[in-house]
N, C-alpha and C positions, 0 to 999 in steps of 0.2 A: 751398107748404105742406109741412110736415116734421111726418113721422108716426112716432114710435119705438115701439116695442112692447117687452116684456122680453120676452126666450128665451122661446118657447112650452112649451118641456119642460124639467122638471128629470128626466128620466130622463139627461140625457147626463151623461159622468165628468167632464165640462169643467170645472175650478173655478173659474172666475173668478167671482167676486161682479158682480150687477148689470152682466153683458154685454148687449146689446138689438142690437136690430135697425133701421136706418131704414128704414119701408117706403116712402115715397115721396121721393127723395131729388133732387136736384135734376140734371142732364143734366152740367152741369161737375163736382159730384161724382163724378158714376159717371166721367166722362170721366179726371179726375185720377188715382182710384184703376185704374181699367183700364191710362191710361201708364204706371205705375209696378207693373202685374202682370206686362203683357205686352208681346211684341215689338213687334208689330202691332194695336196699341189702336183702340179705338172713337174716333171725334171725338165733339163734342158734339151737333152736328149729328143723329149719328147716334142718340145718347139722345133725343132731344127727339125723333124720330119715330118711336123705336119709342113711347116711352110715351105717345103718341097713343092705340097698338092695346089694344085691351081684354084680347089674350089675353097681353100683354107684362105681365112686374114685374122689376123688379131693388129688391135689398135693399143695405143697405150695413153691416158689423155694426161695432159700436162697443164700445169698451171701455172704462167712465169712468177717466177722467184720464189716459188713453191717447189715443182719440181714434179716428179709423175704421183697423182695421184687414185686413178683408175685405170680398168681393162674391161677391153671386152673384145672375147673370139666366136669365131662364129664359122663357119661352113656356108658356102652358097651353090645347091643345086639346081637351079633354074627347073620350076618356079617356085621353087623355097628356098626360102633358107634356115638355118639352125641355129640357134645361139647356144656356143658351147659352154660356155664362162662369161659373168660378168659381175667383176669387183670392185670395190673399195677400201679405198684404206680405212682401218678403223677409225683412227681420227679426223676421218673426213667422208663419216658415212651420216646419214639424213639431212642431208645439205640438197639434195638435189641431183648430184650428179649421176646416179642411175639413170635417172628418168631422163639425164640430160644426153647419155649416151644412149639411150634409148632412142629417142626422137631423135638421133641425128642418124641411127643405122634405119631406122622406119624410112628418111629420105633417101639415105643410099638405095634402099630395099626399091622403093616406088620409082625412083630414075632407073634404074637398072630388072623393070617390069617384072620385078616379085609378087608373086599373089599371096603367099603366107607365111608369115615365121613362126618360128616353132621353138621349145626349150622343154626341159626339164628341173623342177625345181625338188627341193626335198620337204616332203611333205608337213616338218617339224616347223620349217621356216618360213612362219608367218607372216613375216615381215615381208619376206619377196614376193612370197604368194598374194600380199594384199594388193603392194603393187603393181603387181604384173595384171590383177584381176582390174586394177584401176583402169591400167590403159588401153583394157580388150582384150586382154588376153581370155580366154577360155578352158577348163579344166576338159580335156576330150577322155582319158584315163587313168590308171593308176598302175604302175610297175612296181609288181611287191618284191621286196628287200631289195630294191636296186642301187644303194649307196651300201659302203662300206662303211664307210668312216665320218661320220656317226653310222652307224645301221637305221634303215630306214626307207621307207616308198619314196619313187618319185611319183610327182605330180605328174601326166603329159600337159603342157599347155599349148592352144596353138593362138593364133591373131591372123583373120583375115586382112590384106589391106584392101583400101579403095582400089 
């Protein structure tokens, strides 16, 4: 079953008209779009049992007549939550739409009285890491050699909310 929802916020500067969200998207989805984020993707396998778990979502963000062009999963343990993965397609990465699926899981987080998110990022990847530092996040640790593939630390970050 395929659930879309539109943008929950028009507070973000994103312009796209009628961008949404799949919220419950299918395991070879997430699978597809994970191959083509990242180095070391999820199988499908591995969607189909997370979304078993009640505290698991992954979203999949669309763009009409585009077609899906991000993800983001994430774990929710009351009062945290986790971002597990959050991608873009290559040709359609510094446009925005991290930060756009960002602020909209910050408002899922805050309706649903989360006090912190949390992720790990690798500590080579600059780019995410500036981001993530843009919007609050904060470096709490470091996990040596915690990727594989690249090899490499992760960052811990976490983000208080209001």
């Amino acid at each position: 079953m395929k659930i879309v929802e539109e943008a929950m916020s028009l507070s973000s500067e994103y312009p796209i008209l009628g961008i949404r969200f799949c919220l419950l998207p299918s395991p070879k989805e997430m699978m597809r779009m994970d191959s083509i984020c990242f180095n070391s993707p999820w199988n499908e396998q591995d969607y189909r049992e997370m979304q078993e778990q009640p505290s698991f979502n992954n979203w999949l963000l669309e763009i009409p007549a585009v077609g899906q062009v991000g993800m983001l999963v994430f774990q929710s343990v009351p009062p945290e939550l986790e971002i597990l993965r959050l991608g873009v397609l290559p040709s359609w990465r510094r446009n925005g739409l991290a930060v756009f699926m960002l602020e909209q899981l910050e408002i899922q987080a805050e309706s649903d009285s989360l006090e912190t998110l949390w992720l790990e990022v690798h500590a080579a990847n600059k780019t995410a890491t500036s981001l993530y530092c843009r919007l609050g996040y904060k470096e709490i640790s470091i996990r040596k050699n915690y990727f594989r593939n690249p090899l490499g630390d992760a960052l811990l970050l976490k983000k208080i909310l209001n």
